[in-house]
VEXMI-280456 format. One line per field, with one value per residue: x, y, z of N, C-alpha, C, O in turn; residue in three letters. Coordinates in steps of 0.05 Angstrom, whole numbers. Layout:
# residues N
nX <- c(X,...) .
nY <- c(Y,...) .
nZ <- c(Z,...) .
caX <- c(X,...) .
caY <- c(Y,...) .
caZ <- c(Z,...) .
cX <- c(X,...) .
cY <- c(Y,...) .
cZ <- c(Z,...) .
oX <- c(X,...) .
oY <- c(Y,...) .
oZ <- c(Z,...) .
kolza <- c(ALA,...) .
END
This chain:
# residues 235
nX <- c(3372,3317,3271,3230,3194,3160,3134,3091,3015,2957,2878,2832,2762,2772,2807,2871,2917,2968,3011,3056,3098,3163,3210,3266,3276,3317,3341,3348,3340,3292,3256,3219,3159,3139,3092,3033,2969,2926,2957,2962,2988,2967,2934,2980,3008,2961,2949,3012,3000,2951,2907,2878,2875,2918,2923,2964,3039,3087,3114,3165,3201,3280,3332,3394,3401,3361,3303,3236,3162,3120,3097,3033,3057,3098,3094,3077,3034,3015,2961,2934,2895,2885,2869,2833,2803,2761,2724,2756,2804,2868,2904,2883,2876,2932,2942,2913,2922,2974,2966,2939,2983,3018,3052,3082,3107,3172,3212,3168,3158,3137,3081,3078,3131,3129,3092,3122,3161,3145,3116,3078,3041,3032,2975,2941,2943,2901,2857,2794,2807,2775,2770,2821,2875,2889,2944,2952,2926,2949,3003,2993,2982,3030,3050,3045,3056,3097,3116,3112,3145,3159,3184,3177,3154,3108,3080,3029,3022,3046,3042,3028,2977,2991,3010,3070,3108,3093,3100,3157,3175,3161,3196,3245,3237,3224,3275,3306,3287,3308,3339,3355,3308,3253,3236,3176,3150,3094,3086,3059,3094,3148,3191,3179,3202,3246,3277,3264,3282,3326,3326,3293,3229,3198,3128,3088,3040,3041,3076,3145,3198,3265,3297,3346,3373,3419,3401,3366,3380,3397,3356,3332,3320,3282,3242,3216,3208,3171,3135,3117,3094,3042,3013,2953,2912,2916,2891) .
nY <- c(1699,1742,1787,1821,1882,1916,1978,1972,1983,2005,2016,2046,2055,2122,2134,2129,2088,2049,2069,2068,2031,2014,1961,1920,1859,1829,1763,1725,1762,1806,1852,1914,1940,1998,2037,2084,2063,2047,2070,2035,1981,1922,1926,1920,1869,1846,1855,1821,1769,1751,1758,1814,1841,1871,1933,1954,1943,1897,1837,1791,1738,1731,1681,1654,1687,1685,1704,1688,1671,1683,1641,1607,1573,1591,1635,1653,1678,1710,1740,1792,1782,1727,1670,1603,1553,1540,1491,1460,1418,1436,1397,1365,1406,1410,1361,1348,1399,1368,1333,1342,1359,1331,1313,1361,1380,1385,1330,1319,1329,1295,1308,1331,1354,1389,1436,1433,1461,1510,1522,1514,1484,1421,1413,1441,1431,1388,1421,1463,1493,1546,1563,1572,1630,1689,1697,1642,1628,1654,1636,1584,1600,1621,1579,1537,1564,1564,1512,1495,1532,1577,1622,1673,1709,1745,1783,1817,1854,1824,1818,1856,1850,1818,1783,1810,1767,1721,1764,1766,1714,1702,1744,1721,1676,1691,1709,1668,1642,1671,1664,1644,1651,1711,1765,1801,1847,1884,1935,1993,2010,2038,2030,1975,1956,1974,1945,1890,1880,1878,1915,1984,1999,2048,2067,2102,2154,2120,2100,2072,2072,2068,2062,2085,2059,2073,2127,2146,2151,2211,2252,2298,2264,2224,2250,2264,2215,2201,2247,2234,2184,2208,2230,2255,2222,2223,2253) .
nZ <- c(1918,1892,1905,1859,1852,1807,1789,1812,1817,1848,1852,1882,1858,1853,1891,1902,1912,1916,1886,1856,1855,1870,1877,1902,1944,1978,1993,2063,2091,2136,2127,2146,2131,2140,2162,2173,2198,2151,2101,2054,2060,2077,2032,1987,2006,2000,1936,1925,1941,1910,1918,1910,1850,1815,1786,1749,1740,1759,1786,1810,1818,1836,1805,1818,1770,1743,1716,1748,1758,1806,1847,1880,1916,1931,1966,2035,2075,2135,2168,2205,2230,2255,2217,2232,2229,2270,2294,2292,2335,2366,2351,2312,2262,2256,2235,2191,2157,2147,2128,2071,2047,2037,1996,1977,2029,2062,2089,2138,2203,2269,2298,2352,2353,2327,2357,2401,2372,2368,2422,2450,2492,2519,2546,2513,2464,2454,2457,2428,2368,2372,2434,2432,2458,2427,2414,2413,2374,2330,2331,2317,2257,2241,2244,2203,2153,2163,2163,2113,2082,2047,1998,2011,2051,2078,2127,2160,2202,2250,2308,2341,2368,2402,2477,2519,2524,2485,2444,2439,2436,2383,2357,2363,2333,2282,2264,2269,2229,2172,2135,2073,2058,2037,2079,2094,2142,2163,2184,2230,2275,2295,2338,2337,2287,2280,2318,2301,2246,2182,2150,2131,2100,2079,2070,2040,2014,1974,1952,1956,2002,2013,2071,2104,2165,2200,2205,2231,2290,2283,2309,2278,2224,2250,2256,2220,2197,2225,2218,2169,2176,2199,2174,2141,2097,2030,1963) .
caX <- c(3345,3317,3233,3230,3171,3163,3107,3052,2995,2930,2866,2796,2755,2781,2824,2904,2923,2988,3013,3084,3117,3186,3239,3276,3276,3337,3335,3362,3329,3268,3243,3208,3144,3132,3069,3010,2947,2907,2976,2966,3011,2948,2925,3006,3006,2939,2957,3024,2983,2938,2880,2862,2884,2937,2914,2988,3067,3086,3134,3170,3231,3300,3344,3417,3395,3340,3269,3210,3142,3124,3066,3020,3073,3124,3078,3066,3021,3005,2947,2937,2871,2889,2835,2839,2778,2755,2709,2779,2823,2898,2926,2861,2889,2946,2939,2896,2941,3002,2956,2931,3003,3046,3066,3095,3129,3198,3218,3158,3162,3117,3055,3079,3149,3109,3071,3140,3169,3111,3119,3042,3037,3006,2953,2929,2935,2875,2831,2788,2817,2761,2787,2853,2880,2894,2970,2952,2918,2968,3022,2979,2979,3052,3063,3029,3066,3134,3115,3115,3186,3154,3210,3167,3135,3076,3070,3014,3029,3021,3052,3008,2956,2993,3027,3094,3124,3078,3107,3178,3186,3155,3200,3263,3228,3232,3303,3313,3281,3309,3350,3339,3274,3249,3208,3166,3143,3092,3074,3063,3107,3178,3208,3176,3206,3272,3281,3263,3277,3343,3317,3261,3224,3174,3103,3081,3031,3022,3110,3158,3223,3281,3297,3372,3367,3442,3398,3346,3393,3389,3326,3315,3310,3280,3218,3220,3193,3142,3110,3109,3068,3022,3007,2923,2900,2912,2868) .
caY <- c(1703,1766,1794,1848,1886,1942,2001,1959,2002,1995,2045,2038,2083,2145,2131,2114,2065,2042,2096,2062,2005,1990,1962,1896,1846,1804,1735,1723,1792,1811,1876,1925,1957,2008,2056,2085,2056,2060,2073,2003,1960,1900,1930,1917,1845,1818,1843,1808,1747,1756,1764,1831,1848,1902,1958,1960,1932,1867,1825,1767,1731,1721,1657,1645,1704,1681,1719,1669,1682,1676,1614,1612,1561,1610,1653,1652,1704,1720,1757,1806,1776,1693,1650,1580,1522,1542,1472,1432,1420,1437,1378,1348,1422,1407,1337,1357,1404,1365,1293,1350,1379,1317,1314,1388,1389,1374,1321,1324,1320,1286,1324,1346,1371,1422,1440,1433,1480,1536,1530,1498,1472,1392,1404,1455,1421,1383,1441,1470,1530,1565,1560,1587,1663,1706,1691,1619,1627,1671,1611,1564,1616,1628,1544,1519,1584,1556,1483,1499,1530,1595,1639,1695,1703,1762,1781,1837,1861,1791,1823,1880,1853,1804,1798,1809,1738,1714,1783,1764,1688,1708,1753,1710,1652,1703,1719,1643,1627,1691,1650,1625,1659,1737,1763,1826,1849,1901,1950,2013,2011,2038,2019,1942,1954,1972,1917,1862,1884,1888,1934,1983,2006,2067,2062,2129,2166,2102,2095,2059,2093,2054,2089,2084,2066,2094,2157,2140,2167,2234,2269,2308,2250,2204,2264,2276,2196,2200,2264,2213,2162,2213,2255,2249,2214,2240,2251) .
caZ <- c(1908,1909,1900,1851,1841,1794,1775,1819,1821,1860,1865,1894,1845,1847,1915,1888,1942,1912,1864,1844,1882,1859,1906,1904,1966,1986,2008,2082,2102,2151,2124,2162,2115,2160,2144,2177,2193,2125,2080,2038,2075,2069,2001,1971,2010,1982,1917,1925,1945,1885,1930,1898,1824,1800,1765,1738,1745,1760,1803,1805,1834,1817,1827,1795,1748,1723,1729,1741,1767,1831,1853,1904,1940,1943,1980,2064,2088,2158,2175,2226,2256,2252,2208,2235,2229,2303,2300,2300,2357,2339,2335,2291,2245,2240,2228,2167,2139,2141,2109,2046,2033,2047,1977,1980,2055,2073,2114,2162,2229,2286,2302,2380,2349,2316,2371,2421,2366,2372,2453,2453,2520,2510,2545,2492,2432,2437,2449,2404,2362,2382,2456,2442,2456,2396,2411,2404,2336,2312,2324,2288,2233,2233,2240,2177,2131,2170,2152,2078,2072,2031,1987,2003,2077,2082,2155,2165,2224,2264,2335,2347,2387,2428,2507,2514,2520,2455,2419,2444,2425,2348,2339,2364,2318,2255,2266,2262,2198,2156,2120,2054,2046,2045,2099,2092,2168,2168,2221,2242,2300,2288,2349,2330,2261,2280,2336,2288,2217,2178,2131,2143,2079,2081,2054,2044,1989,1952,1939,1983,2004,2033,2100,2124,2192,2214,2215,2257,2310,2285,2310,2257,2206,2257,2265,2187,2196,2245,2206,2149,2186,2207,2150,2123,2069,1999,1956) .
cX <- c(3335,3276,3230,3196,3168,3139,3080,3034,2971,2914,2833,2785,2771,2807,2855,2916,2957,2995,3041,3106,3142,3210,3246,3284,3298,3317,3354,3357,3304,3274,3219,3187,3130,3111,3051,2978,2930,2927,2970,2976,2991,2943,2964,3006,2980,2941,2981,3015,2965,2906,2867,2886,2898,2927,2947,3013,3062,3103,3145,3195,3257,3317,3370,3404,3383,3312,3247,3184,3130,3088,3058,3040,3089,3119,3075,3051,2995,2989,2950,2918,2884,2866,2844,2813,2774,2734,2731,2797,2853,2906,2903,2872,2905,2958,2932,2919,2963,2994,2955,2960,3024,3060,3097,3113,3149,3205,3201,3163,3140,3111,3063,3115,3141,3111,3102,3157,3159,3109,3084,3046,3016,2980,2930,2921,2912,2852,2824,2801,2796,2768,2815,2853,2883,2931,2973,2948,2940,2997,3012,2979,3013,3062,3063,3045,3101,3132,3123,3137,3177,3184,3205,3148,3125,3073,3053,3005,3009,3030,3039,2999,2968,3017,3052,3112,3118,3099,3138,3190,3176,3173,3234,3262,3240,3266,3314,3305,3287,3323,3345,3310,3272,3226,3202,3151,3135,3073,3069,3075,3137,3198,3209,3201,3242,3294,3287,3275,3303,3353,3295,3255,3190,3148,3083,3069,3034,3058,3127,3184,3237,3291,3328,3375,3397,3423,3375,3355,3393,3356,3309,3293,3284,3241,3208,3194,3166,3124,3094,3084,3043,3008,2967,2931,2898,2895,2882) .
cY <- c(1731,1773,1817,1850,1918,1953,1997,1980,1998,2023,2030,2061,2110,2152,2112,2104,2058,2063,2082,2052,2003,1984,1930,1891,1829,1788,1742,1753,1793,1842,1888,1943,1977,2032,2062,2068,2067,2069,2056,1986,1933,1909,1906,1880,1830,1825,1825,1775,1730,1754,1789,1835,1867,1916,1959,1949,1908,1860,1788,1760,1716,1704,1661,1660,1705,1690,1689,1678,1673,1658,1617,1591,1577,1630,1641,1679,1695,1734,1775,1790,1746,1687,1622,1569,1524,1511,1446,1432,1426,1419,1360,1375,1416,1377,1337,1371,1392,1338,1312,1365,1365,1312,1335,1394,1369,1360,1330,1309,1297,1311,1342,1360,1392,1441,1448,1466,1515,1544,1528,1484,1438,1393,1426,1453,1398,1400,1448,1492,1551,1570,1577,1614,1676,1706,1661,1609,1643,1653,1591,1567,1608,1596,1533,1534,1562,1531,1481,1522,1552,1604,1657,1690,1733,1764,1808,1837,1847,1802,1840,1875,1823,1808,1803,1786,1729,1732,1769,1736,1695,1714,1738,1689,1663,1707,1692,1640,1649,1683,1642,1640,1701,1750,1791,1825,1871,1910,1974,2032,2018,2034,1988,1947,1956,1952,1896,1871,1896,1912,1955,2003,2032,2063,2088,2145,2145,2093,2083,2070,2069,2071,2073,2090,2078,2115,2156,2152,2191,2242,2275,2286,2229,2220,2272,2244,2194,2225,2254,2202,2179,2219,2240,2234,2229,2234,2237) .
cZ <- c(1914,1898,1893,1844,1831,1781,1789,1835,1826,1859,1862,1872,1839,1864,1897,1920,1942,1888,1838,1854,1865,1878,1891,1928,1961,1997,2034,2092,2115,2137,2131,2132,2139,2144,2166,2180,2169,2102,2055,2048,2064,2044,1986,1979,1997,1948,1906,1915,1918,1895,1923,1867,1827,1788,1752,1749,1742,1779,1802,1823,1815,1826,1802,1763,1734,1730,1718,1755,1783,1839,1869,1927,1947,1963,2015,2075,2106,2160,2196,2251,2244,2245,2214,2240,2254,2305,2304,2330,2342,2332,2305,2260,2231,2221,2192,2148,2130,2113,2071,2034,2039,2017,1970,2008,2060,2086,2144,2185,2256,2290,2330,2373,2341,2333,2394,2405,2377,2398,2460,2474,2510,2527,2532,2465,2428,2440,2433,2391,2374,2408,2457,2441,2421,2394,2398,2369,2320,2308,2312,2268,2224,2226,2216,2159,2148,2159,2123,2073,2054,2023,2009,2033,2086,2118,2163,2192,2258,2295,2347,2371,2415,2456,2495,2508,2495,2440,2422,2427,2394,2344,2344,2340,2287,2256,2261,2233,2185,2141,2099,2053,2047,2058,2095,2112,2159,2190,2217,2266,2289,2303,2341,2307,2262,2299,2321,2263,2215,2165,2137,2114,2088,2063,2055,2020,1968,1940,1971,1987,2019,2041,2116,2152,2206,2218,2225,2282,2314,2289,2295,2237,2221,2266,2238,2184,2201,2228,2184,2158,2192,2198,2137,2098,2053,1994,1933) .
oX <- c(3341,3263,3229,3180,3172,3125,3058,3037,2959,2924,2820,2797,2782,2825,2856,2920,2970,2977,3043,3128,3140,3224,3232,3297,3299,3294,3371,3377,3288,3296,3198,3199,3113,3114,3052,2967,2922,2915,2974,2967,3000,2950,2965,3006,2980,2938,2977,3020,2966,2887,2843,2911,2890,2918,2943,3009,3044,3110,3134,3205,3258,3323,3368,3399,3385,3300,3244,3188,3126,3065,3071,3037,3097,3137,3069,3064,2973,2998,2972,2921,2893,2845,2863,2802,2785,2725,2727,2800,2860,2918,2910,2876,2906,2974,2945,2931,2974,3005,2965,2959,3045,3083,3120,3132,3146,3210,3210,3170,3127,3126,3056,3123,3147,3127,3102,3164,3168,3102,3071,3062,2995,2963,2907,2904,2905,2830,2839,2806,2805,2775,2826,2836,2877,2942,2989,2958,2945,3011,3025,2975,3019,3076,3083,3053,3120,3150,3140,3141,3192,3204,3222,3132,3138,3065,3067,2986,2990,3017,3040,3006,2958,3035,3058,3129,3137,3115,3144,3208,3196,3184,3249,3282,3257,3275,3335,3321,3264,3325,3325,3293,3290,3202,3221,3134,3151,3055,3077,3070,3149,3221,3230,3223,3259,3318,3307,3288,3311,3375,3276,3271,3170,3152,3065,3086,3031,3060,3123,3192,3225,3297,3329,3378,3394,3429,3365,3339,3391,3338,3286,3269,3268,3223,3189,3172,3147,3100,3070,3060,3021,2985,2962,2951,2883,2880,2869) .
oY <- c(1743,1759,1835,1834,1938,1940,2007,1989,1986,2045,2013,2082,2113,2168,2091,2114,2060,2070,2085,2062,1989,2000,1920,1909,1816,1790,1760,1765,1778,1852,1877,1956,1969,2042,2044,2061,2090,2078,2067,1966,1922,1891,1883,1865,1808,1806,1813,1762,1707,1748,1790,1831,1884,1904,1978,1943,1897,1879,1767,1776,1701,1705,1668,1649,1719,1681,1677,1700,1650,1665,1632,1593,1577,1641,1617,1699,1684,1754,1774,1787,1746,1694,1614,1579,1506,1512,1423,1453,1422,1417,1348,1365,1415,1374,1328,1360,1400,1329,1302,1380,1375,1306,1329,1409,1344,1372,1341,1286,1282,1331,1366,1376,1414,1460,1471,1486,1535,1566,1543,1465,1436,1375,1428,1463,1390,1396,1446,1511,1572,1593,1589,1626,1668,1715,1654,1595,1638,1656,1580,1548,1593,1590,1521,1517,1551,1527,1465,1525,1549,1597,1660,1672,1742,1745,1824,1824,1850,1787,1837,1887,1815,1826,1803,1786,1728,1721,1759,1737,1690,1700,1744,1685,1652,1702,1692,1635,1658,1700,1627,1629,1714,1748,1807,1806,1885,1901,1981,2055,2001,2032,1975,1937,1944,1947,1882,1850,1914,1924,1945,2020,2027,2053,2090,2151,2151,2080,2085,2079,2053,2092,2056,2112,2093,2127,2178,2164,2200,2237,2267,2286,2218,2208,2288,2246,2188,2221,2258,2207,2167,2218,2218,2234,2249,2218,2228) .
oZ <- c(1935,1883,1909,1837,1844,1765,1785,1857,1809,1862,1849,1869,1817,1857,1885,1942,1963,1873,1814,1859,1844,1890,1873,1940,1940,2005,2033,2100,2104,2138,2126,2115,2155,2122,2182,2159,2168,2082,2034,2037,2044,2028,1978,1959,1987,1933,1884,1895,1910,1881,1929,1868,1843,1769,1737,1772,1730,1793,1794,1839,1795,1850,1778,1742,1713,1750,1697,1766,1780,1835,1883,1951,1971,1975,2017,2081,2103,2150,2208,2275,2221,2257,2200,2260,2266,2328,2314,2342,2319,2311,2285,2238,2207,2202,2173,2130,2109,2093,2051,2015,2047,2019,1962,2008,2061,2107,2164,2187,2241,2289,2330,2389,2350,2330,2403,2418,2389,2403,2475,2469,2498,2522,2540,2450,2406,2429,2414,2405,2384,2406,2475,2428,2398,2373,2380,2352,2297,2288,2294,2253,2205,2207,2208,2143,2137,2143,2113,2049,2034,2036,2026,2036,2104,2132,2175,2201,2273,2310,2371,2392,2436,2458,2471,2489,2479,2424,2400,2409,2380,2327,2326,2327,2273,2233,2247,2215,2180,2124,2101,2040,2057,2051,2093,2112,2148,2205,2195,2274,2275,2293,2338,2314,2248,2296,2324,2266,2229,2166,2148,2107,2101,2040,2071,2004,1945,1919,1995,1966,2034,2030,2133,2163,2225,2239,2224,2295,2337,2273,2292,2234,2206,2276,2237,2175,2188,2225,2178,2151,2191,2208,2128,2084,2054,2005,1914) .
kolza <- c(UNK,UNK,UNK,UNK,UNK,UNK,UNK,UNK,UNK,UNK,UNK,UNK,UNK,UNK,UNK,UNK,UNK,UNK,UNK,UNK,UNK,UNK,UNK,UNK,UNK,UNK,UNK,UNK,UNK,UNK,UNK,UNK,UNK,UNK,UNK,UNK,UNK,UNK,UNK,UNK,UNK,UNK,UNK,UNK,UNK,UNK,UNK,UNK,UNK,UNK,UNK,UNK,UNK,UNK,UNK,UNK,UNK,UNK,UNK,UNK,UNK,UNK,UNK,UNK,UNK,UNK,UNK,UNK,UNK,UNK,UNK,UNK,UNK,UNK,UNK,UNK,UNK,UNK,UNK,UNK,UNK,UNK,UNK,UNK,UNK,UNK,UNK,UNK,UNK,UNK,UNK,UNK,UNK,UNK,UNK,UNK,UNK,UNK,UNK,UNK,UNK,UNK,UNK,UNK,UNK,UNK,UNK,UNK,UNK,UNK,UNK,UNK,UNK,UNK,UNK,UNK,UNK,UNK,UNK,UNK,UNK,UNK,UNK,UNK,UNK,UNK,UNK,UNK,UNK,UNK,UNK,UNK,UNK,UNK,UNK,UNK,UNK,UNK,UNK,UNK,UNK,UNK,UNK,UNK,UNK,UNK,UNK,UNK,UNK,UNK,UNK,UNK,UNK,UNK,UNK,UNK,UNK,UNK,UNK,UNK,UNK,UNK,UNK,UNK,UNK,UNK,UNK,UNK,UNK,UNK,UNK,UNK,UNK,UNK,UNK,UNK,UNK,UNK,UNK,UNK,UNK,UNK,UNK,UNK,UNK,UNK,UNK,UNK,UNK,UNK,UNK,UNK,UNK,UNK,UNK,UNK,UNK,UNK,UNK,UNK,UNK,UNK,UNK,UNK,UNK,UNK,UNK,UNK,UNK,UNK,UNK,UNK,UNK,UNK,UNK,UNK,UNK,UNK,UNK,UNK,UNK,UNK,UNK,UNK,UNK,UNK,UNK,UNK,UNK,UNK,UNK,UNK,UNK,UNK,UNK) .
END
């Protein structure tokens, strides 16, 4: 399977945000979108999403050679900040989600395998979401997108803001599910990016560059990067 997307073009007014996306995504790949704070990285994912419109291209996915167009099921996307029902407790969450989408999920599980998966301590899951850390919400995020088996899994840049153990078990978790699906990880971190990520794709002036990490080793190229990430806002 693979996630082509070609010519997709975004712009705020007069501001060109996305200029001319085209790459194709393997299946069974974590890809590193690595960019700047303020590059697009969230602009390119919510139009992905279809949370903001295209000004131009398109995208789609391909299976046994056949182009089809990609559904809001095929879709998982992670936020950066976690939105979770803070008036529920988790397990009353995930309870909920699993009763409104039992048609659509796979061989569900019991409610505390979830939760045992995720490394949720039991006497957390009946607190309220509001109660939990920002690591906590951010595994509740990542649970519900893992529950539903996406093609296509959206991660805007979910490791950022948490400890080390939290950042650690995520990114062991991703490395497990890369299979069978295509993961787009973005950051602005290029040590994160090159840690986790099989691929690491540049996001730079509104175009995406695939970035051969063999040469990450050299200096030069690996300071040629970083001037990238740093560079102002075009006009």
């Amino acid at each position: 399977m693979n996630f082509v997307i070609e010519h997709l073009e975004k712009h705020f007014e007069k501001k060109e945000v996305l200029r001319d996306i085209n790459f194709t995504f393997e299946s069974g790949k974590i890809y590193g979108l690595l960019g700047r704070n303020g590059a697009g990285k969230t602009t390119l994912f919510n139009c992905l999403n279809r949370d903001l419109k295209c000004d131009g291209g398109s995208f789609w996915l391909e299976e046994n050679g056949q182009r089809r167009e990609v559904t809001a099921e095929d879709i998982g996307y992670v936020l950066s900040t976690p939105t979770v029902p803070e008036f529920l407790t988790g397990r009353e969450f995930l309870k909920f989600f699993l009763e409104i989408n039992e048609k659509s999920i796979q061989q569900p599980k019991p409610i505390d395998e979830y939760f045992d998966y995720m490394s949720i301590e039991p006497g957390d899951r009946d607190k309220l979401l509001k109660d939990y850390s920002h690591g906590m919400k951010n595994k509740m995020q990542m649970l519900i997108n893992i529950i539903q088996q996406p093609n296509l899994l959206l991660l805007d840049e979910p490791l950022t803001s948490l400890d080390v153990v939290v950042a650690e078990e995520m990114k062991q978790l991703l490395r497990s599910l890369k299979q069978g699906r295509i993961t787009i990880f973005s950051t602005h971190l290029m040590d994160l990016a090159l840690d986790l990520c099989d691929e690491i794709v540049l996001l730079n002036r509104g175009e995406l560059e695939r970035v051969d990490k063999s040469n990450l080793d050299n200096h030069e190229f690996k300071d040629k990067i970083i001037a990238a990430l740093r560079e102002e806002e075009y006009e």
